[in-house]
C-alpha positions as CSV (number, residue, x, y, z in Angstrom):
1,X,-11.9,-20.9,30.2
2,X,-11.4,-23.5,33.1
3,X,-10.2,-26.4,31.7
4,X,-13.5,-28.1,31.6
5,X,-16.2,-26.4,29.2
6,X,-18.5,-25.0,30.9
7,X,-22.4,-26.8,29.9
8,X,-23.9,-23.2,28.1
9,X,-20.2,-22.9,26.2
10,X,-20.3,-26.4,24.8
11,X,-24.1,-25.8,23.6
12,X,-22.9,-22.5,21.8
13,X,-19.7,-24.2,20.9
14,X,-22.5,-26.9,18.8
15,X,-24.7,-24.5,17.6
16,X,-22.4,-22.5,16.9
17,X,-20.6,-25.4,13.8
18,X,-24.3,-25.7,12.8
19,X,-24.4,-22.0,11.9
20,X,-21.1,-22.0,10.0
21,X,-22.4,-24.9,7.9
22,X,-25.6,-23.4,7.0
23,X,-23.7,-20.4,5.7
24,X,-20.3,-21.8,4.4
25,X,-18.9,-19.7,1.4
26,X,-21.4,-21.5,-0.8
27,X,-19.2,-22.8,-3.3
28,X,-19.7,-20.1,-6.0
29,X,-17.1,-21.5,-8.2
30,X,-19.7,-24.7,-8.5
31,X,-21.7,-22.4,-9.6
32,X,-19.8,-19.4,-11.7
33,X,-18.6,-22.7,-13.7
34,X,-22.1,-24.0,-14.4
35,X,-23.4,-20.8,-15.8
36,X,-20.6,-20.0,-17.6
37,X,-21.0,-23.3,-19.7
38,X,-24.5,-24.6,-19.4
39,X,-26.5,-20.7,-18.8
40,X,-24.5,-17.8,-20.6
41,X,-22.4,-20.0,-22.6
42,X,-18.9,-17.6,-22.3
43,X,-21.1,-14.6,-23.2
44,X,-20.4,-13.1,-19.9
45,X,-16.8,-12.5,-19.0
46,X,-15.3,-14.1,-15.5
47,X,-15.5,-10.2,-13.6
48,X,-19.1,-10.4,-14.0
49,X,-19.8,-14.0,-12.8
50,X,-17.3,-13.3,-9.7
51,X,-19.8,-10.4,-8.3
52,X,-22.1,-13.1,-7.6
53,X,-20.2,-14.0,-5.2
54,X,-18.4,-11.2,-3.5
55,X,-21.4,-9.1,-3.6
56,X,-22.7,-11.5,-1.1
57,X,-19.2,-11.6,0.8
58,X,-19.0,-8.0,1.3
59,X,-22.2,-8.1,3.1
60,X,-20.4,-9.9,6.1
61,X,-18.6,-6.5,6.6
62,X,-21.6,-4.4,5.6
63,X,-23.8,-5.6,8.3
64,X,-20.9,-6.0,11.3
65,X,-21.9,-3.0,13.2
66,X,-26.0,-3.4,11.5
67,X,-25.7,-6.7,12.5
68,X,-24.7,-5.9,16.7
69,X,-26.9,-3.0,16.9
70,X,-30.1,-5.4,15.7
71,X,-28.8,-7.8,18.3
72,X,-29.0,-5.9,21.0
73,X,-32.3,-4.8,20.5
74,X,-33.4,-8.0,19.8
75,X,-31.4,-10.2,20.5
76,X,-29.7,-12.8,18.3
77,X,-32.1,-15.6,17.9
78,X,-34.5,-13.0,16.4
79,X,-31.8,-12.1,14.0
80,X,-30.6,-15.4,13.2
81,X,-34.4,-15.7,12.4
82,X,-34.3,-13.0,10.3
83,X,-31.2,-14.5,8.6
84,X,-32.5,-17.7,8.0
85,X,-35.3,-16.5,6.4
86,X,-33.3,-13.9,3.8
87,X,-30.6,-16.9,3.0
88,X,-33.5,-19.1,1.7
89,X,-35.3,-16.6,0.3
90,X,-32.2,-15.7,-1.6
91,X,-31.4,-19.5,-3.2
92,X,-34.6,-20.2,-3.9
93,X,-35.5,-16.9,-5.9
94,X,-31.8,-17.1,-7.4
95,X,-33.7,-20.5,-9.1
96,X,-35.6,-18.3,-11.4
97,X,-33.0,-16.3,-12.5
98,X,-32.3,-15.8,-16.5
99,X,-29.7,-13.1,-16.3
100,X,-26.6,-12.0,-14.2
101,X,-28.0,-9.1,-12.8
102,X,-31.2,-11.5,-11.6
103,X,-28.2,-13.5,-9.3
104,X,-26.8,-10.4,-7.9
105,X,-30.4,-9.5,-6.2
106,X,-30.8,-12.7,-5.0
107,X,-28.0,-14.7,-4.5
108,X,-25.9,-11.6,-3.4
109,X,-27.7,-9.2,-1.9
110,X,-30.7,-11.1,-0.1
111,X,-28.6,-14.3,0.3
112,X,-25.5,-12.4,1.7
113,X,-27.7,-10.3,3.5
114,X,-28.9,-13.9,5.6
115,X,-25.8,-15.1,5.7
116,X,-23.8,-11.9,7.0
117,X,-26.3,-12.0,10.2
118,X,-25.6,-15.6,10.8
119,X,-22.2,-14.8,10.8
120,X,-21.7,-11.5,12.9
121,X,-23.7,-13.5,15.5
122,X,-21.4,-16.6,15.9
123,X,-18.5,-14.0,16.0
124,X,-19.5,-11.7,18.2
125,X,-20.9,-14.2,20.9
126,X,-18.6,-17.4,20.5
127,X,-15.6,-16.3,21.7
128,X,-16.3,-15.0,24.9
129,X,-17.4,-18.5,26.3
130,X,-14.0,-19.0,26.1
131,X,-10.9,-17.9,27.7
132,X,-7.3,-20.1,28.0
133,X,-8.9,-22.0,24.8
134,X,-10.1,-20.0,22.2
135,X,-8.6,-20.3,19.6
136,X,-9.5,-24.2,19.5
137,X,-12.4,-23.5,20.2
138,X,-12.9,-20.7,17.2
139,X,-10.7,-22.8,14.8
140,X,-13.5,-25.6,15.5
141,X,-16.7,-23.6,15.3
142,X,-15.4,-21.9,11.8
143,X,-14.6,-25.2,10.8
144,X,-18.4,-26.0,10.2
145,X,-17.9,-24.1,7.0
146,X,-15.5,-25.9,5.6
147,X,-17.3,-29.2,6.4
148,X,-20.3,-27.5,4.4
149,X,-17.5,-26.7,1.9
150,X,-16.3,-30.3,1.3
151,X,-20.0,-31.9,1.2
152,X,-21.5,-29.2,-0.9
153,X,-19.3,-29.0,-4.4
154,X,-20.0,-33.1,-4.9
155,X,-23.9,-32.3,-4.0
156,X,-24.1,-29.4,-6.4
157,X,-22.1,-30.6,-9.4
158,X,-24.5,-33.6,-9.5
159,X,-27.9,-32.0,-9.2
160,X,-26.7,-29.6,-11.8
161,X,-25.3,-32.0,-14.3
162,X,-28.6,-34.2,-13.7
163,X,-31.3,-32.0,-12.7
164,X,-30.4,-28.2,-13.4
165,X,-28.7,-24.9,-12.1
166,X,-33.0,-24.1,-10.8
167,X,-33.2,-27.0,-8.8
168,X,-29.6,-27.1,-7.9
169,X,-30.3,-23.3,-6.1
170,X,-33.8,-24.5,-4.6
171,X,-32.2,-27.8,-2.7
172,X,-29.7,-25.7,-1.4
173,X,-32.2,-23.4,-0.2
174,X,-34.0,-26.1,1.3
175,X,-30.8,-27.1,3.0
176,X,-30.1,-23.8,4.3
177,X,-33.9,-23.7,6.1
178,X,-33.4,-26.6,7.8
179,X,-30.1,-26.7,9.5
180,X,-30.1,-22.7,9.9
181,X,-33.5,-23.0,11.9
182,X,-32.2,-26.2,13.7
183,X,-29.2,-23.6,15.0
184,X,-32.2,-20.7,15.9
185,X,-34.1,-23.2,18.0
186,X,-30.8,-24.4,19.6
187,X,-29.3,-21.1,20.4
188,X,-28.5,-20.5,24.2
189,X,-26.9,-17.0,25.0
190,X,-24.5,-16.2,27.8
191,X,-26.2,-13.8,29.6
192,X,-23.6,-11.6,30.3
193,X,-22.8,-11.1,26.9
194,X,-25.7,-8.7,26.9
195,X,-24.7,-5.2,27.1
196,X,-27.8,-3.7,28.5
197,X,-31.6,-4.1,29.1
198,X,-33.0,-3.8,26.2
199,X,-35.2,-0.6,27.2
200,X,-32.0,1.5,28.1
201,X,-29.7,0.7,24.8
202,X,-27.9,3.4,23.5
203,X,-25.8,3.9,20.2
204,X,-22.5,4.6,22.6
205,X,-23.4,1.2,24.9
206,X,-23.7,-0.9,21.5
207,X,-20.6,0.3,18.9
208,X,-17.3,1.4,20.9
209,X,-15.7,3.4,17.9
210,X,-12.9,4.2,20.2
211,X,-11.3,1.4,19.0
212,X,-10.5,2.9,16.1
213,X,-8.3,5.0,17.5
214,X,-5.7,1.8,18.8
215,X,-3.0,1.9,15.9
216,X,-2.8,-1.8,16.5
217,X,-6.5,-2.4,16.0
218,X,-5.9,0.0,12.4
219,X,-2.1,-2.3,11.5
220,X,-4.6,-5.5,12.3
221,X,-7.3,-4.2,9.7
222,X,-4.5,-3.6,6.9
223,X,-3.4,-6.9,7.7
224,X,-7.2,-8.9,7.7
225,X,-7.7,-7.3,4.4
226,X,-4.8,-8.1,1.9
227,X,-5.1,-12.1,3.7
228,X,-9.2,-11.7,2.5
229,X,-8.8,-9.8,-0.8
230,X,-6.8,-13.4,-1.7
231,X,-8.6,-15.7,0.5
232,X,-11.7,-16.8,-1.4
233,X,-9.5,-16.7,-4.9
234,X,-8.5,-19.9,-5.7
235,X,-12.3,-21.4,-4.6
236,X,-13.5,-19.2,-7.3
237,X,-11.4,-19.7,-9.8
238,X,-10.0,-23.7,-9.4
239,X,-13.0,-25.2,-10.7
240,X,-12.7,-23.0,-14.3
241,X,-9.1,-23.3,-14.1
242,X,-9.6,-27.3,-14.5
243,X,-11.8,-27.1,-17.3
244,X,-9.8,-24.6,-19.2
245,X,-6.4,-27.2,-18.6
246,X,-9.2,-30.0,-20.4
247,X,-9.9,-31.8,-17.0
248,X,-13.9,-32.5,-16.1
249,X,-16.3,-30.2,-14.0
250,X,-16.8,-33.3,-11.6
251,X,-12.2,-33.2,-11.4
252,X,-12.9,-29.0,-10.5
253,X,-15.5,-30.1,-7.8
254,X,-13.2,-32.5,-6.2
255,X,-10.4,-29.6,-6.0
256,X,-13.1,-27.5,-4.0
257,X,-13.9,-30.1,-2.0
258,X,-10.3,-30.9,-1.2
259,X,-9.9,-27.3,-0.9
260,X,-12.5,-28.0,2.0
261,X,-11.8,-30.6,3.2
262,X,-8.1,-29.6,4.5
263,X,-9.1,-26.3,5.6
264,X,-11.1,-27.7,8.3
265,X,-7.7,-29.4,9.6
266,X,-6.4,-26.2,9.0
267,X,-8.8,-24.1,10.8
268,X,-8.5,-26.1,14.0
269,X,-4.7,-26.9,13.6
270,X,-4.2,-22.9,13.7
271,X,-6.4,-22.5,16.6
272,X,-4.9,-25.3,18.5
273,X,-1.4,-24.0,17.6
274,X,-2.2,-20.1,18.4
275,X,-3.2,-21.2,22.1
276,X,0.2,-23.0,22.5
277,X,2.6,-20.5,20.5
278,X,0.5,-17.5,19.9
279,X,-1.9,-16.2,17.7
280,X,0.3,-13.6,15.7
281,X,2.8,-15.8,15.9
282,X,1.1,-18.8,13.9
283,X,-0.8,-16.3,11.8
284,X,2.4,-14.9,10.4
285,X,3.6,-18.4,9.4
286,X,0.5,-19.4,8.3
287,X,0.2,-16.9,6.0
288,X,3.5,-16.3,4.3
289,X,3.5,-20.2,3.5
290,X,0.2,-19.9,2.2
291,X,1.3,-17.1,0.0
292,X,4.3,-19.1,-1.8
293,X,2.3,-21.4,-2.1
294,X,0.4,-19.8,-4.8
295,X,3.7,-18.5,-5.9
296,X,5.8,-21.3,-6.4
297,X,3.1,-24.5,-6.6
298,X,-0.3,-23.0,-8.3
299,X,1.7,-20.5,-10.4
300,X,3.6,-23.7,-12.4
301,X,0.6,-26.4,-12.4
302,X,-0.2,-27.3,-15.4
303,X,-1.8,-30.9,-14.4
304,X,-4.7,-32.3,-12.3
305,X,-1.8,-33.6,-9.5
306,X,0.0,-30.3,-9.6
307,X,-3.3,-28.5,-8.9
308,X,-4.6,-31.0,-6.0
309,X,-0.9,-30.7,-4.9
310,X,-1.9,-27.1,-4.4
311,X,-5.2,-26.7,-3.1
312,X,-4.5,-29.2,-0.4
313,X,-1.4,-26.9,0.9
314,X,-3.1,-23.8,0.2
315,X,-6.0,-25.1,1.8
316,X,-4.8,-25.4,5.3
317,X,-2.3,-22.9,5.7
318,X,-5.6,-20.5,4.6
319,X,-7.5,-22.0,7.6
320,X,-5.5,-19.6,9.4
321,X,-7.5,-16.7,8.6
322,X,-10.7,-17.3,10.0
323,X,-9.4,-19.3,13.3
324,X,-7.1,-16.4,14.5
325,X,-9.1,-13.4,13.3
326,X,-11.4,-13.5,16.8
327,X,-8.9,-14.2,19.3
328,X,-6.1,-11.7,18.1
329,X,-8.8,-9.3,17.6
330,X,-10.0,-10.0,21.4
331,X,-5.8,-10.5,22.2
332,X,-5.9,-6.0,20.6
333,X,-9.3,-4.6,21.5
334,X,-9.8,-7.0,25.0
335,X,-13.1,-9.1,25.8
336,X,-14.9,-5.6,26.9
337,X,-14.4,-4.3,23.7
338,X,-14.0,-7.2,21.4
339,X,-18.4,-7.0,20.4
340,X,-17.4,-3.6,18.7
341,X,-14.0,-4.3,17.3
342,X,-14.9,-7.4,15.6
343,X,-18.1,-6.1,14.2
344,X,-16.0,-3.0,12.8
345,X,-12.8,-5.1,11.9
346,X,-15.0,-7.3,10.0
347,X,-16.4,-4.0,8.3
348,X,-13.5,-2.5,7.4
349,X,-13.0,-5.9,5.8
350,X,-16.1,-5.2,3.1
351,X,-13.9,-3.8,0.2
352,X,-11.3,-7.1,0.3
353,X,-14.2,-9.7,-0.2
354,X,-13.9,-7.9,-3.8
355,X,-10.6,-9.3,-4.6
356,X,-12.0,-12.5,-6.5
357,X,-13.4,-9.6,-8.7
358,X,-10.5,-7.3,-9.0
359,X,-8.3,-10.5,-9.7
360,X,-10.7,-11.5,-13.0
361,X,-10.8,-8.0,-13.9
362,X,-6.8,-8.0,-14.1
363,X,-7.6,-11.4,-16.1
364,X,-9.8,-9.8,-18.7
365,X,-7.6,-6.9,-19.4
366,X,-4.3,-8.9,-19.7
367,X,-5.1,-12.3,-20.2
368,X,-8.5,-13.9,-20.1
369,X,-7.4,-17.6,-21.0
370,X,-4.3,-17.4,-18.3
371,X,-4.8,-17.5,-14.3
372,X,-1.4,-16.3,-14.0
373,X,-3.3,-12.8,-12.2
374,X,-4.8,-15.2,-9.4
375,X,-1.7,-17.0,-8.8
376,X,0.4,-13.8,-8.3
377,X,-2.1,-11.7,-6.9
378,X,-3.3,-14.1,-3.9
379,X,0.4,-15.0,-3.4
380,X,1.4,-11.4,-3.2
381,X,-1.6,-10.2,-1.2
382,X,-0.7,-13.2,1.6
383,X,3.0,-12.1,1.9
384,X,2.2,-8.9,2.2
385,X,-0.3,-10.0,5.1
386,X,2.1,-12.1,6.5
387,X,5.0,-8.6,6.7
388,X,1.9,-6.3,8.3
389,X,1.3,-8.8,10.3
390,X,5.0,-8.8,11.4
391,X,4.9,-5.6,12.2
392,X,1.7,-5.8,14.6
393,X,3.8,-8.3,16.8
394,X,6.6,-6.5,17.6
395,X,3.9,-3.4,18.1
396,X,2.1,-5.8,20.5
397,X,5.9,-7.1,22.4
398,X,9.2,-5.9,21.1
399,X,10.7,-9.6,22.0
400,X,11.0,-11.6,18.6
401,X,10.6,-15.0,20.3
402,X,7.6,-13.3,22.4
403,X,4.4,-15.4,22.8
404,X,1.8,-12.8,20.8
């Protein structure tokens, strides 16, 4: 990218922030919470509740290579139609539901079904506006989600508490209509970005599986999922964590927030950094801090402070994980082939948007009153990230000190 942004770039750039905050991780631990006091009243274990939520995560790697063959068919204002219409759909049906199995339909599967598509299209597109700058620029185009993150928790704790989980889900969806269609309407493609005419599109022009044969592109994948199997953790979990230590639903929607808040600092502090330093490089520091910081800070709270003291470091050192995952993807597969390996990295990513699951399972068979699982399995799953991760570096430049 020349060092001023080019007119189409800076429009995407926009659009693209309004399209990350129509489809933030809805704060599902605002909502896991409610219905575990206020709906099902503890009769349905933690596991259960947390497959609201990464049903609807997984989706994001589900559709990646779905999602970029509908585009080029298409093209992506049509699916971000499509996606607009499935994520409201999916909240306001969610309104009616009565039974866990009710939220997985729609809050899950049609809801993450909308907001996967939204998604693959802001990654796939984004970052090939940009060149000498792109990991700013991605760090500030994912940071719409976290500014959706910090607003959200404080809107839907009230309208719960004051008007019910039913209306809580249909406001959202109205929410969701609006600014997602506000991004449709606004949407202006690069045109090279498009592979083909759409009359001469073939499987082999849209997916470039050889990708899957560059060991770096496979150490990179091992890598994005232990960082995502611990990722969304602490967001789920935080806001029953506070109640269960005796603080207040509104004291577990301020930790989101906060959680929120700082990971939009994070997000673009990573990308900024990454640019100067490297990508690989930040990402391994990034991560390995963010994983004892689960070990040594969340592991040992016990208060309100020790928990905010927690979620505000944990939240942007994690900011690292969405900002770097385009450009070192584009830094291993190149711009020709980043479409296809960032649909299929984010694919081979659908099994670790489970981990909030698997981590309440490991609650319920140890422990169900402690969140000592949690804190050592996200701190764990981040170092471990952070030594992969290590290891892709000195695959991508031997020297230690090596801009990567």
């Amino acid at each position: 990218m020349s060092r001023k942004i080019p007119t189409d770039g800076l429009s995407y750039w926009a659009v693209s922030s309004l399209k990350q905050l129509a489809c933030p991780p809805c704060p599902v631990g605002v909502m896991q919470d409610y219905y575990d006091r206020q709906v099902f009243k503890g009769a349905v274990d933690s596991t259960q509740l947390s497959f609201v939520g990464t049903i609807g995560f997984t989706f994001c790697g589900l559709m990646g290579p779905i999602g970029q063959i509908i585009t080029s068919y298409v093209g992506p204002r049509w699916v971000m139609l499509v996606g607009t219409i499935l994520m409201t759909a999916g909240l306001i049906l969610a309104s009616f539901s009565k039974a866990v199995w009710h939220l997985y339909i729609t809050q899950s599967v049609i809801h993450g079904m909308g907001a996967a598509l939204m998604y693959i299209v802001s990654m796939s597109i984004s970052p090939q506006w940009f060149r000498k700058r792109r990991g700013f620029a991605m760090g500030v185009m994912v940071s719409g989600s976290g500014v959706g993150g910090l607003i959200l928790p404080f809107i839907m704790n009230a309208l719960n508490e004051s008007l019910g989980g039913a209306w809580c889900y249909r406001i959202l969806g109205i929410i969701t209509f609006v600014i997602s269609s506000l991004a449709t309407v606004l949407l202006r493609e690069k045109p090279k970005t498009q592979i083909c005419p759409k009359s001469t599109v073939q499987m082999r022009n849209i997916v470039d599986f050889s990708v899957c044969k560059d060991f770096k592109f496979i150490i990179w994948c091992i890598a994005g999922n232990l960082s995502m199997m611990a990722y969304f953790i602490p967001a789920f979990y935080l806001p029953s964590h506070a109640t269960k230590l005796g603080l207040s639903p509104s004291q577990g929607s301020v930790l989101v927030a906060m959680f929120s808040a700082v990971n939009v600092i994070g997000r673009v502090l990573s990308g900024y950094l990454g640019d100067h330093l490297g990508a690989v490089n930040v990402d391994i520091i990034f991560l390995a801090l963010c994983g004892m910081s689960s070990l040594f800070i969340w592991t040992f709270a016990a208060s309100y402070e020790a928990l905010m003291m927690f979620i505000l470091t944990y939240g942007l050192l994690s900011g690292a994980v969405f900002s770097l995952l385009a450009p070192i993807t584009a830094t291993i597969t190149g711009l020709e082939r980043y479409p296809s390996g960032i649909s299929l990295y984010l694919f081979f990513l659908t099994a670790a948007r489970l981990g909030p699951s698997l981590a309440g399972a490991i609650q319920t068979a140890t422990n169900k009153h402690s969140y000592f699982a949690q804190q050592i399995f996200t701190g764990l799953a981040f170092v471990l990230s952070a030594i992969v991760t290590v290891y892709l570096k000195f695959n991508l430049k031997r020297r230690p000190l090596a801009k990567v």
